[in-house]
PQR file of N, CA, C, O and H, with PARSE charges and radii, in Angstrom:
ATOM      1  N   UNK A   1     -84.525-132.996 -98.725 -0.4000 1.5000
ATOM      2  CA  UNK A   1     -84.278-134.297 -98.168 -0.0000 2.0000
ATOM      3  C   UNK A   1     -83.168-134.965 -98.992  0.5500 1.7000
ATOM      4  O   UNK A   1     -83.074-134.868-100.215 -0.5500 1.4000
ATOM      5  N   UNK A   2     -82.327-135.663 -98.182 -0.4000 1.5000
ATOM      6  CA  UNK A   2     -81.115-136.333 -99.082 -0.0000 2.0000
ATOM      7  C   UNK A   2     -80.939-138.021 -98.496  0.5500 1.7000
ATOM      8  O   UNK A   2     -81.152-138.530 -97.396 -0.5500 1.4000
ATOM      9  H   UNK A   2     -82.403-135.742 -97.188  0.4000 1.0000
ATOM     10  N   UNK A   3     -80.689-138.302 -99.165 -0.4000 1.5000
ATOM     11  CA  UNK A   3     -80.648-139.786 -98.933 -0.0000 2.0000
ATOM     12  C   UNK A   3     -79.331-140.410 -99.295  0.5500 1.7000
ATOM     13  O   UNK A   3     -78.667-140.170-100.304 -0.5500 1.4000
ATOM     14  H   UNK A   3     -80.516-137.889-100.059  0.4000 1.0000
ATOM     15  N   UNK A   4     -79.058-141.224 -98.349 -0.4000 1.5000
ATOM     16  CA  UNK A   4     -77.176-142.131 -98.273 -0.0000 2.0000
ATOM     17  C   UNK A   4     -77.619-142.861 -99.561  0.5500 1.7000
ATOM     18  O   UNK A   4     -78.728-143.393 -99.603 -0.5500 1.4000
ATOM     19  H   UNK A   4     -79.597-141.419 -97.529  0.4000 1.0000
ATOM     20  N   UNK A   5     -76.708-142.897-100.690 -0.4000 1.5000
ATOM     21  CA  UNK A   5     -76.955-143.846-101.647 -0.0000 2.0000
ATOM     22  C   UNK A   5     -75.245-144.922-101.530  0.5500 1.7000
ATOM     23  O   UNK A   5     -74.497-145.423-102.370 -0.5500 1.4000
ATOM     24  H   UNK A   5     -75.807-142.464-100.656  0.4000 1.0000
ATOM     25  N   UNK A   6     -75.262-144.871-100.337 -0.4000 1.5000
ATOM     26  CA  UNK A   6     -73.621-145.549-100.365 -0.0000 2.0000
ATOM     27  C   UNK A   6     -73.922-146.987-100.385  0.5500 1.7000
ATOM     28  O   UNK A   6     -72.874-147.537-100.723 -0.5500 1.4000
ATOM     29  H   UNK A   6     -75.869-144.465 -99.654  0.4000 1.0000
ATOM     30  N   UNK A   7     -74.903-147.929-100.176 -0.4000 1.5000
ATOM     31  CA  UNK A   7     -75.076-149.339-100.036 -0.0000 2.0000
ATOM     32  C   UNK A   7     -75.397-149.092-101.749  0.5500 1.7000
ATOM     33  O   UNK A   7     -74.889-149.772-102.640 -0.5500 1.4000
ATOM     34  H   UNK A   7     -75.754-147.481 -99.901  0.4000 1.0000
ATOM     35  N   UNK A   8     -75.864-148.540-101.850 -0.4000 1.5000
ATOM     36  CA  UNK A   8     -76.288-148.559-103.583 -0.0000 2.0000
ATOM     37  C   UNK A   8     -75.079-148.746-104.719  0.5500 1.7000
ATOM     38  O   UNK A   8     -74.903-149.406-105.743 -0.5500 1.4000
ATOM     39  H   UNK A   8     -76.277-147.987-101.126  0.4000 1.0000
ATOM     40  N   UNK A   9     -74.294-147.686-103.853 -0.4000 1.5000
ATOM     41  CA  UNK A   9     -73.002-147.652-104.568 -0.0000 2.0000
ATOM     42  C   UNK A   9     -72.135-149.201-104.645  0.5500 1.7000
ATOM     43  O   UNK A   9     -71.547-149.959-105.416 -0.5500 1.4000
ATOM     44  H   UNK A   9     -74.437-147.150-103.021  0.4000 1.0000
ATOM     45  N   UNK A  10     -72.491-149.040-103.447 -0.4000 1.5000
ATOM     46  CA  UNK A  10     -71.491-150.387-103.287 -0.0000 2.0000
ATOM     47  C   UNK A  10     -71.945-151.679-103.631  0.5500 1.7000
ATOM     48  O   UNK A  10     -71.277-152.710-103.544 -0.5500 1.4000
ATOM     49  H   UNK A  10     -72.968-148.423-102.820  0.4000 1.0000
ATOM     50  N   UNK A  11     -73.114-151.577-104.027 -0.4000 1.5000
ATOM     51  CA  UNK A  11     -73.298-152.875-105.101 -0.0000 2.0000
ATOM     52  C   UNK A  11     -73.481-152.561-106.128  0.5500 1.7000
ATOM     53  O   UNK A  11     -73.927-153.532-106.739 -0.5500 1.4000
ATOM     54  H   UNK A  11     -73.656-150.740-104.097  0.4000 1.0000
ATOM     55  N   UNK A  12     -73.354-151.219-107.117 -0.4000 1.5000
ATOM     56  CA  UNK A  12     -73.269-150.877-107.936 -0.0000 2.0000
ATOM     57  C   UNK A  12     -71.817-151.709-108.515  0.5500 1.7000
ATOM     58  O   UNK A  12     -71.634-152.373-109.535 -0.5500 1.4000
ATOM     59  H   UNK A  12     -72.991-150.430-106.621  0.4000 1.0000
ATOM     60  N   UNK A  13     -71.086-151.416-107.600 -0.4000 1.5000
ATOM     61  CA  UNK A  13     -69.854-151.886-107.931 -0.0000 2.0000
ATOM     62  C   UNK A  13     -69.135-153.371-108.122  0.5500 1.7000
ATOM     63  O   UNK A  13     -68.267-153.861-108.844 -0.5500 1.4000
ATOM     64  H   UNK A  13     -71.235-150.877-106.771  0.4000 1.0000
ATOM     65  N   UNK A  14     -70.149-153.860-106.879 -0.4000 1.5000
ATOM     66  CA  UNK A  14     -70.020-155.335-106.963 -0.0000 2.0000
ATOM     67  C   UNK A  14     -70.269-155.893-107.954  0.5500 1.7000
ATOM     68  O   UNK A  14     -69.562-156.765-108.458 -0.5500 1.4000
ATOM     69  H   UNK A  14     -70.855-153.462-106.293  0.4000 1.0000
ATOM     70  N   UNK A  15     -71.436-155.429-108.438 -0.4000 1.5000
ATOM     71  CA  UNK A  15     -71.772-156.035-109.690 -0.0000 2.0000
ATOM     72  C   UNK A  15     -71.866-155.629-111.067  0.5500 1.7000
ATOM     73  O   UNK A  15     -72.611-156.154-111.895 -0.5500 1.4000
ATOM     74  H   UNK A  15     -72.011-154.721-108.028  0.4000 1.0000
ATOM     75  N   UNK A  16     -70.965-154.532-111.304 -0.4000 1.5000
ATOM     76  CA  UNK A  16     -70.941-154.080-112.641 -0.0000 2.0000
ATOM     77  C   UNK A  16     -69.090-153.590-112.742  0.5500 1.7000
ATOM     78  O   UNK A  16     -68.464-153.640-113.800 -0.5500 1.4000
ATOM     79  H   UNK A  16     -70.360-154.106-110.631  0.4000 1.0000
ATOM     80  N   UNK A  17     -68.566-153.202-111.591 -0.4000 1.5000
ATOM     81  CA  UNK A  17     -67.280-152.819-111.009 -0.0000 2.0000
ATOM     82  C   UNK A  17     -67.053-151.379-111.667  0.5500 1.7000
ATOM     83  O   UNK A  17     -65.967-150.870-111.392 -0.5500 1.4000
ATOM     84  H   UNK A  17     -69.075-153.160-110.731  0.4000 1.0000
ATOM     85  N   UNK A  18     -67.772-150.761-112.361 -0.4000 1.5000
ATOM     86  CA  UNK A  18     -67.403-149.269-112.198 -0.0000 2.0000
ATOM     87  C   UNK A  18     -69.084-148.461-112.515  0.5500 1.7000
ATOM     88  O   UNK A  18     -70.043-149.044-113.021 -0.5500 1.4000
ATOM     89  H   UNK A  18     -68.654-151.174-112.584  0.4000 1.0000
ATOM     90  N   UNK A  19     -69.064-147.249-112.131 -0.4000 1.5000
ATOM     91  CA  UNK A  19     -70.629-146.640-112.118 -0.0000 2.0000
ATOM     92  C   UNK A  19     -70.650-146.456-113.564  0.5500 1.7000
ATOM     93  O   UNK A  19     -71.735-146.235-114.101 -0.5500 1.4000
ATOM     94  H   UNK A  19     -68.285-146.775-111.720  0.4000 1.0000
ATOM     95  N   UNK A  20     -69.591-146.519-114.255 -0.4000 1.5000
ATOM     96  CA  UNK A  20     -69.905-146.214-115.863 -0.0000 2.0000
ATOM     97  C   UNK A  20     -70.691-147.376-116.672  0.5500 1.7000
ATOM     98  O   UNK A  20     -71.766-147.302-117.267 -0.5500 1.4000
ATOM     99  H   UNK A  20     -68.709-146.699-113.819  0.4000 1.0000
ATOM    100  N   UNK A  21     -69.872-148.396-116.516 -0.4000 1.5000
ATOM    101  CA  UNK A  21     -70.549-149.754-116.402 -0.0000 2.0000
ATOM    102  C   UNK A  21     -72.212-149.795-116.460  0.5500 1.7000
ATOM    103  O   UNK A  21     -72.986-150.113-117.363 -0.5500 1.4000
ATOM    104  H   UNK A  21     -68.999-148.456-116.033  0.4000 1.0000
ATOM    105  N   UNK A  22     -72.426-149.310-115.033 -0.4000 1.5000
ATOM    106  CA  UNK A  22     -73.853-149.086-114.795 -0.0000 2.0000
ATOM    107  C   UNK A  22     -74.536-147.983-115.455  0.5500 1.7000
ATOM    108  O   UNK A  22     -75.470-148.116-116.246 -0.5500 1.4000
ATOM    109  H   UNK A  22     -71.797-149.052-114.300  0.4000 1.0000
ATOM    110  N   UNK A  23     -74.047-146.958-115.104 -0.4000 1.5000
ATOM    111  CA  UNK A  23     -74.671-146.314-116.037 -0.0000 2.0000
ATOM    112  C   UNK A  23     -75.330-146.909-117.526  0.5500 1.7000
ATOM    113  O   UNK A  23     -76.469-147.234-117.859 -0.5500 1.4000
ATOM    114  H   UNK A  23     -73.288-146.850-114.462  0.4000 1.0000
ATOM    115  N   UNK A  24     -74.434-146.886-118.005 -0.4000 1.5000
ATOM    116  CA  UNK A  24     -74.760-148.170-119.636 -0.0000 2.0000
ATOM    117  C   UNK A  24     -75.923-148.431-119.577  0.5500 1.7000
ATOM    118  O   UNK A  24     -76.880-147.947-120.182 -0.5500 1.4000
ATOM    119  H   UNK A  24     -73.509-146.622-117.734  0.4000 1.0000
ATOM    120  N   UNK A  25     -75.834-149.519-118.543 -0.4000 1.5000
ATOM    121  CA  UNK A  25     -76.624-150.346-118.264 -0.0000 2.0000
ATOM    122  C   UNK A  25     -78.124-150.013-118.482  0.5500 1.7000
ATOM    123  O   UNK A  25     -79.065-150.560-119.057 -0.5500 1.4000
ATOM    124  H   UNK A  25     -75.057-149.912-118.051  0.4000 1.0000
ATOM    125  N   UNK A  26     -77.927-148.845-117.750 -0.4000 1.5000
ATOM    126  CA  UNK A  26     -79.574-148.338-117.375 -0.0000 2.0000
ATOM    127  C   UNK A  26     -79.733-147.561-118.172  0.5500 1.7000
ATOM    128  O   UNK A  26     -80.748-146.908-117.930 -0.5500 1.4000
ATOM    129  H   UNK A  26     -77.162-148.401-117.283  0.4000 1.0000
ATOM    130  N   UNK A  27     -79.103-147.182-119.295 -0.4000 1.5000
ATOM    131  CA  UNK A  27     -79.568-146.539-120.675 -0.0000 2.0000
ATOM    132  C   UNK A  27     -79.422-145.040-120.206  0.5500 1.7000
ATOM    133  O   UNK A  27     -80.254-144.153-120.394 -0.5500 1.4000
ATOM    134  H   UNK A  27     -78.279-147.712-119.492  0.4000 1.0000
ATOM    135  N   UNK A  28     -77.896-144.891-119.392 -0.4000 1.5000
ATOM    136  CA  UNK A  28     -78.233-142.578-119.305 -0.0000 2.0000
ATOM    137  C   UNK A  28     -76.032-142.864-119.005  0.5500 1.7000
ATOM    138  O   UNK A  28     -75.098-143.653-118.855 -0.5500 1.4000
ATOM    139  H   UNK A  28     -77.220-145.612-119.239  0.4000 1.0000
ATOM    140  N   UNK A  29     -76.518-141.385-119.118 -0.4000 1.5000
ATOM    141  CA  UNK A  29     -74.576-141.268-119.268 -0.0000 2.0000
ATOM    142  C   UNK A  29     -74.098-141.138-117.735  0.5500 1.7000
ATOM    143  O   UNK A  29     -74.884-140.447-117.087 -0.5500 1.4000
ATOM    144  H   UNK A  29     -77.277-140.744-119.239  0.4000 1.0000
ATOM    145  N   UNK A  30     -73.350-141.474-117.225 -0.4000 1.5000
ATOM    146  CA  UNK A  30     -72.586-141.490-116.286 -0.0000 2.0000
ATOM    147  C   UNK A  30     -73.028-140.256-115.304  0.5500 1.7000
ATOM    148  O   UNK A  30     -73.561-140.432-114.208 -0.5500 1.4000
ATOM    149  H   UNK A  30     -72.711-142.035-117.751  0.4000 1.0000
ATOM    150  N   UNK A  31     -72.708-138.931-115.894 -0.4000 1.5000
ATOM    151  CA  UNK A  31     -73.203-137.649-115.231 -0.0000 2.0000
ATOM    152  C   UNK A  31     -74.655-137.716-114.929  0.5500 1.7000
ATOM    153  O   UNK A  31     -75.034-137.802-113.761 -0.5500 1.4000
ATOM    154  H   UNK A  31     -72.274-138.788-116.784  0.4000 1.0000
ATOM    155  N   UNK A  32     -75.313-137.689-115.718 -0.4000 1.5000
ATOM    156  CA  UNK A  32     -77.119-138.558-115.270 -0.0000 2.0000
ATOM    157  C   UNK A  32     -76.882-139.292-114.187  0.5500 1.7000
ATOM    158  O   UNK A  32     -77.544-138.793-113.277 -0.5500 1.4000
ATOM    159  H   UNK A  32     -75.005-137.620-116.667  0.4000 1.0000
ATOM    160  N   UNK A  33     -76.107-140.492-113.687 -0.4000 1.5000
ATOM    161  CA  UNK A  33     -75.765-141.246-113.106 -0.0000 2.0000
ATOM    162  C   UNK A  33     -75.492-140.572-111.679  0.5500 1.7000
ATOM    163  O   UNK A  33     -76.123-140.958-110.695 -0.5500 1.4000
ATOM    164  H   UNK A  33     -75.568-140.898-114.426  0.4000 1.0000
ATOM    165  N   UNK A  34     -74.519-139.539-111.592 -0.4000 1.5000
ATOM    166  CA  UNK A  34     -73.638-139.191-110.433 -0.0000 2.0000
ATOM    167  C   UNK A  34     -74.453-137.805-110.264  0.5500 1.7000
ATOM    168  O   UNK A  34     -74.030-137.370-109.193 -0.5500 1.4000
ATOM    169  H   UNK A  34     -74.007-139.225-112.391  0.4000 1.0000
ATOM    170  N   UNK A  35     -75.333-136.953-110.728 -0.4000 1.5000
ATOM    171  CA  UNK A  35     -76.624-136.463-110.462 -0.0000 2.0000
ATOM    172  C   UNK A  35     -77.168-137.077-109.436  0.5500 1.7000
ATOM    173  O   UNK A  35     -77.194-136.627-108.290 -0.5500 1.4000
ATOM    174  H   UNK A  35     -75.677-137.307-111.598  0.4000 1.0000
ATOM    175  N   UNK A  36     -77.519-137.885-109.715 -0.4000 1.5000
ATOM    176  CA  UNK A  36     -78.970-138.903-108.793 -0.0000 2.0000
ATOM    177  C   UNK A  36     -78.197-139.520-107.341  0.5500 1.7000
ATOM    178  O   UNK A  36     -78.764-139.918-106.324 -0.5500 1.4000
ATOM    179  H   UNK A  36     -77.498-138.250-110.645  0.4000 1.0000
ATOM    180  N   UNK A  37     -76.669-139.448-107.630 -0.4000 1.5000
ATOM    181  CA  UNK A  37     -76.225-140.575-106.688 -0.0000 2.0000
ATOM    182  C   UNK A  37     -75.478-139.384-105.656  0.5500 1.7000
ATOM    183  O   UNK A  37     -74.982-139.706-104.577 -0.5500 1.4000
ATOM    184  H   UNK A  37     -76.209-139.124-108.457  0.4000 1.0000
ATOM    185  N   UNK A  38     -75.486-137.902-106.194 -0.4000 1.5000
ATOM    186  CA  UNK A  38     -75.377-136.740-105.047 -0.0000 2.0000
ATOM    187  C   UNK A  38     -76.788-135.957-104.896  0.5500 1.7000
ATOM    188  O   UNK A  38     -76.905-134.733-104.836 -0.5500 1.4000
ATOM    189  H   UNK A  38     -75.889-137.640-107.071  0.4000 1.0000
ATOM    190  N   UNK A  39     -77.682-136.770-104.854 -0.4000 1.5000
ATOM    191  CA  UNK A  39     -78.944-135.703-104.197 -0.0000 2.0000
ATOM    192  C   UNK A  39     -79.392-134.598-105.322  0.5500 1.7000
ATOM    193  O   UNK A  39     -80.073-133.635-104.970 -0.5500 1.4000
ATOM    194  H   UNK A  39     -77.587-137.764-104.902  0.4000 1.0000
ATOM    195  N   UNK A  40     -79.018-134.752-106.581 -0.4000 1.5000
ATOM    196  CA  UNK A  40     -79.011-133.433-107.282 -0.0000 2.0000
ATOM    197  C   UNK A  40     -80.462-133.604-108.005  0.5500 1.7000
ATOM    198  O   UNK A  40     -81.395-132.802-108.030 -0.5500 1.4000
ATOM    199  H   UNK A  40     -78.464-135.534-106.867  0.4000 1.0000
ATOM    200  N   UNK A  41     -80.363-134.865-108.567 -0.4000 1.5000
ATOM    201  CA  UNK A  41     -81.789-135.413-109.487 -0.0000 2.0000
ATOM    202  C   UNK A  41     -82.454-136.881-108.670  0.5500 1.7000
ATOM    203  O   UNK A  41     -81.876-137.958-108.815 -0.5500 1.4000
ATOM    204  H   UNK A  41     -79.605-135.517-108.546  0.4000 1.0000
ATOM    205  N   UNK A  42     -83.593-136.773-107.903 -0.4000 1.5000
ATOM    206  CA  UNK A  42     -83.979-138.576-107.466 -0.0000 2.0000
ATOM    207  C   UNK A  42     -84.530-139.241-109.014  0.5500 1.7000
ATOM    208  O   UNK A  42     -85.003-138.914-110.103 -0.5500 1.4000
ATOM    209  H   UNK A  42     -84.062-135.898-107.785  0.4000 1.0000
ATOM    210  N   UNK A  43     -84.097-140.361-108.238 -0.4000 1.5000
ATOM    211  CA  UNK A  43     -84.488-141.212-108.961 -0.0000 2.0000
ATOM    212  C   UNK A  43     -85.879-141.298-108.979  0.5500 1.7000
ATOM    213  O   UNK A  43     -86.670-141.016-108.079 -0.5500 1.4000
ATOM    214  H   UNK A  43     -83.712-140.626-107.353  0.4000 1.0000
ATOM    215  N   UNK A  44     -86.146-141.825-110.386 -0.4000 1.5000
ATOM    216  CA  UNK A  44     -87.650-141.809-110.613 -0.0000 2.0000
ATOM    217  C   UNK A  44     -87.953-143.478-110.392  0.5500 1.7000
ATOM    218  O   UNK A  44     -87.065-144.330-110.411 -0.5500 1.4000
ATOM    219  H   UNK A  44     -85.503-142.054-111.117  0.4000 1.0000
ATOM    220  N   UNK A  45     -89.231-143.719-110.205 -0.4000 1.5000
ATOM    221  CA  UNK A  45     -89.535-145.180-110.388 -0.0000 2.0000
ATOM    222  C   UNK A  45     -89.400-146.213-111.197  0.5500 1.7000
ATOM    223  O   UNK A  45     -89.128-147.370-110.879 -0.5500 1.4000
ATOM    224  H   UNK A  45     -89.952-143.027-110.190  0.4000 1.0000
ATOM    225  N   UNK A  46     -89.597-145.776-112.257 -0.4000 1.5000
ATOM    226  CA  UNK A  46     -89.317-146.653-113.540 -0.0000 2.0000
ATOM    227  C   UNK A  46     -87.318-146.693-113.528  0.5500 1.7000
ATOM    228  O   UNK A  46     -87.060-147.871-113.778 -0.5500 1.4000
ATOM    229  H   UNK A  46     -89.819-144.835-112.516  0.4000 1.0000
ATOM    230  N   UNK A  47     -86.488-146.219-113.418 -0.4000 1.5000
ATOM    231  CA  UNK A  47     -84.946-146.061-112.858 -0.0000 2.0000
ATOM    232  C   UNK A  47     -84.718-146.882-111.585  0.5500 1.7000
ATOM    233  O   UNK A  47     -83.688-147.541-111.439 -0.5500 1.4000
ATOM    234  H   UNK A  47     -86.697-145.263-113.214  0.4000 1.0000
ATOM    235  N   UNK A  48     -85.680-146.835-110.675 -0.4000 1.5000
ATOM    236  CA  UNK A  48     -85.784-147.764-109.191 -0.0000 2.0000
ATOM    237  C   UNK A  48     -85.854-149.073-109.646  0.5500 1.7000
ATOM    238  O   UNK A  48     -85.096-149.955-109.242 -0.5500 1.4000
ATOM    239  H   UNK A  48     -86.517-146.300-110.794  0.4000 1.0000
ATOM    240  N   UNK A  49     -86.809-149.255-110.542 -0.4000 1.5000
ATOM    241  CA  UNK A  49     -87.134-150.801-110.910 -0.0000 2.0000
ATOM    242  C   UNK A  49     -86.185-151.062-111.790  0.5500 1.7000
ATOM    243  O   UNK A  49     -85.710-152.169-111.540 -0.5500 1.4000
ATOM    244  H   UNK A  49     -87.425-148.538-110.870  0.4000 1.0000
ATOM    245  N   UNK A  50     -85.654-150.530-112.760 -0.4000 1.5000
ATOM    246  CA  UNK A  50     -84.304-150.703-113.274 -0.0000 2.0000
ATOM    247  C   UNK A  50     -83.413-151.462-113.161  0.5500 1.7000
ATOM    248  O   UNK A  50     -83.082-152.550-113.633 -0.5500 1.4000
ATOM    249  H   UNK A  50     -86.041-149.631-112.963  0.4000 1.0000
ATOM    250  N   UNK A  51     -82.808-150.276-112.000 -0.4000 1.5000
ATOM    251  CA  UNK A  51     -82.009-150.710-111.196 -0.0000 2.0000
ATOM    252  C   UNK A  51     -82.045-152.200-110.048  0.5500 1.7000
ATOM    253  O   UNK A  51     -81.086-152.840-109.618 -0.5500 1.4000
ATOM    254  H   UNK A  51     -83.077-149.393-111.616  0.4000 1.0000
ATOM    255  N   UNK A  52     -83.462-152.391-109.809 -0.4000 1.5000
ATOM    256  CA  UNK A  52     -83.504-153.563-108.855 -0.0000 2.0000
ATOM    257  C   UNK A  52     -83.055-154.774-109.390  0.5500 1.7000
ATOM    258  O   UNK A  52     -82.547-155.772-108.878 -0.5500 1.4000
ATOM    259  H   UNK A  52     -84.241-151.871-110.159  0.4000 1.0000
ATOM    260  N   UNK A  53     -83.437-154.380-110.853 -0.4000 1.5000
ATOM    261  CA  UNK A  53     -83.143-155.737-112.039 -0.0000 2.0000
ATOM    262  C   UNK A  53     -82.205-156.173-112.267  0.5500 1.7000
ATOM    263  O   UNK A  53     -81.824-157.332-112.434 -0.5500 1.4000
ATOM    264  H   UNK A  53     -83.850-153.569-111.269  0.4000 1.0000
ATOM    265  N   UNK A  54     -81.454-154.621-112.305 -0.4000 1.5000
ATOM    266  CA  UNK A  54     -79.983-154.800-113.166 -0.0000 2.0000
ATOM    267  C   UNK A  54     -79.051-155.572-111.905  0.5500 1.7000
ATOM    268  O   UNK A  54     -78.100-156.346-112.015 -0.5500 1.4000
ATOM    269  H   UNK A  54     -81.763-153.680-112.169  0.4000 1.0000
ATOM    270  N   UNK A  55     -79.723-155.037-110.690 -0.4000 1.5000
ATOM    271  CA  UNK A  55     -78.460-154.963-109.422 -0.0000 2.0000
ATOM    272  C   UNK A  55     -79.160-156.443-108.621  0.5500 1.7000
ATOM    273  O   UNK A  55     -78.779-156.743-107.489 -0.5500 1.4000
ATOM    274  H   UNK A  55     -80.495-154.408-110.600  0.4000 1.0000
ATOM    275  N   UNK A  56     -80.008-157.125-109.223 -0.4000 1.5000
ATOM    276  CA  UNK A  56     -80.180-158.073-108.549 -0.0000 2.0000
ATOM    277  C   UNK A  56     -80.795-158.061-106.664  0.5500 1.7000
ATOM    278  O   UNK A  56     -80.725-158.937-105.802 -0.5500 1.4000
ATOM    279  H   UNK A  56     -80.317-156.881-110.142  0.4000 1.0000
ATOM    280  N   UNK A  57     -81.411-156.541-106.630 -0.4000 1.5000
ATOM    281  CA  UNK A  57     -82.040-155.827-105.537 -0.0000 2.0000
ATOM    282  C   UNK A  57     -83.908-156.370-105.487  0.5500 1.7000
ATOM    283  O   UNK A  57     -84.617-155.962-106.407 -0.5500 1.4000
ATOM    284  H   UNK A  57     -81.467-155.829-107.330  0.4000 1.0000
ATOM    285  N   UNK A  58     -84.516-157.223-104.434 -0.4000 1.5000
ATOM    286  CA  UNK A  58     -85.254-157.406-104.187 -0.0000 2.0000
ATOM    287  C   UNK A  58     -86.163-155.949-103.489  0.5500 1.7000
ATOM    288  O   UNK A  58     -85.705-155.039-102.797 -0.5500 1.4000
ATOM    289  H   UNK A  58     -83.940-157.554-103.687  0.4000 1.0000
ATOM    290  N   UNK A  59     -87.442-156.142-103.933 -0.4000 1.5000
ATOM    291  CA  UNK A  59     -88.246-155.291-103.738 -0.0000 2.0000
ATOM    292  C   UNK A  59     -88.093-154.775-102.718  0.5500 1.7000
ATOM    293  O   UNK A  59     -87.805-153.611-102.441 -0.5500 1.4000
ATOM    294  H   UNK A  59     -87.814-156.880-104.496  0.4000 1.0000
ATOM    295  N   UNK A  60     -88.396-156.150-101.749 -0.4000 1.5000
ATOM    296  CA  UNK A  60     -88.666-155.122 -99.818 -0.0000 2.0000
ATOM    297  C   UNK A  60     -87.017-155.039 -99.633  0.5500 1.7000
ATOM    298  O   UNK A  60     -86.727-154.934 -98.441 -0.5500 1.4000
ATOM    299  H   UNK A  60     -88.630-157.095-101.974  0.4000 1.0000
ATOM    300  N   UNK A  61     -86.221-155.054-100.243 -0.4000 1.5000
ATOM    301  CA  UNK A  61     -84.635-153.859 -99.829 -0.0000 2.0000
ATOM    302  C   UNK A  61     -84.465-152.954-100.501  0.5500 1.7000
ATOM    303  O   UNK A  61     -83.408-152.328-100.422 -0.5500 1.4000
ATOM    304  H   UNK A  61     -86.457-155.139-101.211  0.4000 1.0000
ATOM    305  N   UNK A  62     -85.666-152.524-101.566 -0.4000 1.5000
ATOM    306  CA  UNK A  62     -85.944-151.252-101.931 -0.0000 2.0000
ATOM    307  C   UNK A  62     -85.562-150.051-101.241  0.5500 1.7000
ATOM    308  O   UNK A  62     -84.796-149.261-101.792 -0.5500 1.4000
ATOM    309  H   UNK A  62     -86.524-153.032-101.631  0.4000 1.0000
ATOM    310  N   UNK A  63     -86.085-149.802 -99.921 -0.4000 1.5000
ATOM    311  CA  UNK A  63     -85.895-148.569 -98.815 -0.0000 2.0000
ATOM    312  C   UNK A  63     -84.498-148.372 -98.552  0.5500 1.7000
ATOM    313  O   UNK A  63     -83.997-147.248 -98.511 -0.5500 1.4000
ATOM    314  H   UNK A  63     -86.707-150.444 -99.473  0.4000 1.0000
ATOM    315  N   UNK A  64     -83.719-149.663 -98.334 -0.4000 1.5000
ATOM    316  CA  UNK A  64     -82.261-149.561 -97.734 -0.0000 2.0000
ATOM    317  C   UNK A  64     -81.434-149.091 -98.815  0.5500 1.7000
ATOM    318  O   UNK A  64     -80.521-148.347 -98.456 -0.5500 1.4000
ATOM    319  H   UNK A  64     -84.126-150.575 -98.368  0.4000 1.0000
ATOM    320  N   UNK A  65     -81.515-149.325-100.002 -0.4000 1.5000
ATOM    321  CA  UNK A  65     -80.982-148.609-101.224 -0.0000 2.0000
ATOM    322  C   UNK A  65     -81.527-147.229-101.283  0.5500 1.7000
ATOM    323  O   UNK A  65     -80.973-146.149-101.078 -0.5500 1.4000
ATOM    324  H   UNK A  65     -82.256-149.929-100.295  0.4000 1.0000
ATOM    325  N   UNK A  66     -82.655-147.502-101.588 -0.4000 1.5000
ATOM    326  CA  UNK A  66     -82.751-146.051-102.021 -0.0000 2.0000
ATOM    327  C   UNK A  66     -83.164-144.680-101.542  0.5500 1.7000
ATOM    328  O   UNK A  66     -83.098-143.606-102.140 -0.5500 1.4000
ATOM    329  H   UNK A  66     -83.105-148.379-101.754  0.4000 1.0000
ATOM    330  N   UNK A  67     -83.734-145.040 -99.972 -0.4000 1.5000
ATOM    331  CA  UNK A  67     -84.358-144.602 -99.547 -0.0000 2.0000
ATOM    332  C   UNK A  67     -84.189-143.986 -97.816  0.5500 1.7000
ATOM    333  O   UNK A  67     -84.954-143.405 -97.046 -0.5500 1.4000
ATOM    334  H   UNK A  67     -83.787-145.913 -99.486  0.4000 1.0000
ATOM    335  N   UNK A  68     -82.753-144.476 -97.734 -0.4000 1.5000
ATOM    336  CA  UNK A  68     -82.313-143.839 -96.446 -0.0000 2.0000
ATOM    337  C   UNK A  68     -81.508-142.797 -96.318  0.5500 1.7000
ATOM    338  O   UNK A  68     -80.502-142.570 -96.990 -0.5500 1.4000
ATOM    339  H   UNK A  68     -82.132-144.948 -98.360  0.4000 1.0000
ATOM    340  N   UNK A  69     -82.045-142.023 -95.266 -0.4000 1.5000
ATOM    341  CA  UNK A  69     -81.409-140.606 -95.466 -0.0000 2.0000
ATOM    342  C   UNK A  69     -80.732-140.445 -94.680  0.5500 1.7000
ATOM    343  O   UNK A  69     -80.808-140.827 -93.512 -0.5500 1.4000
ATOM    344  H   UNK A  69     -82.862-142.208 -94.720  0.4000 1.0000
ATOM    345  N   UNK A  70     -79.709-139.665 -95.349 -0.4000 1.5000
ATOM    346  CA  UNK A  70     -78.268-138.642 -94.686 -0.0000 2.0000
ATOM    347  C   UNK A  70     -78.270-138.313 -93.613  0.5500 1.7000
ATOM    348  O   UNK A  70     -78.868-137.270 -93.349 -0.5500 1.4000
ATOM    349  H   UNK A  70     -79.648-139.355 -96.297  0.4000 1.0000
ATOM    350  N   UNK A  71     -77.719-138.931 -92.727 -0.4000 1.5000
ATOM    351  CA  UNK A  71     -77.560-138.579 -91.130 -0.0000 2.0000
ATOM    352  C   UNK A  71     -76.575-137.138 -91.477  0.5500 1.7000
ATOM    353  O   UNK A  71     -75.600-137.199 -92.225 -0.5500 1.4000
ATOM    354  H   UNK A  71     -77.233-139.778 -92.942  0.4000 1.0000
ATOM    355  N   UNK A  72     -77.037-135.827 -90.774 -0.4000 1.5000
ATOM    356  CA  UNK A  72     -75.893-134.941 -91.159 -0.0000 2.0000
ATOM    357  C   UNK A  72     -75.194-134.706 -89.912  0.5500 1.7000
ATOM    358  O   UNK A  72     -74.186-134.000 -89.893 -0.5500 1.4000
ATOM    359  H   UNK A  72     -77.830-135.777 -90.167  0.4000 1.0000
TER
END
């Protein structure tokens, strides 16, 4: 199963303006980072909530971030 992380991305960016940035942020290196954000490693929960914090992401838009999958 793969999931679009492109709305993710794109407020990744809004609000930090590069994934390295973020990365930081959430305490893992960039490649950790771009792992998770091509389907390679999911994100774990404790990284979900993280991220909701860091990115200013409310709970119930949880799914639309993280959780919609790849139309192929």
């Amino acid at each position: 199963m793969e999931f679009d992380f492109s709305k993710l991305l794109g407020r990744i960016i809004e609000k930090f303006g590069t994934r390295g940035a973020f990365a930081t942020a959430m305490g893992m290196a960039e490649s950790a980072l771009s792992n998770r954000l091509s389907n390679k490693i999911h994100f774990d929960a404790d990284e979900i909530y993280l991220a909701c914090e860091l990115l200013d992401i409310e709970p119930q838009d949880i799914p639309v971030y993280f959780f919609t999958l790849k139309v192929r």
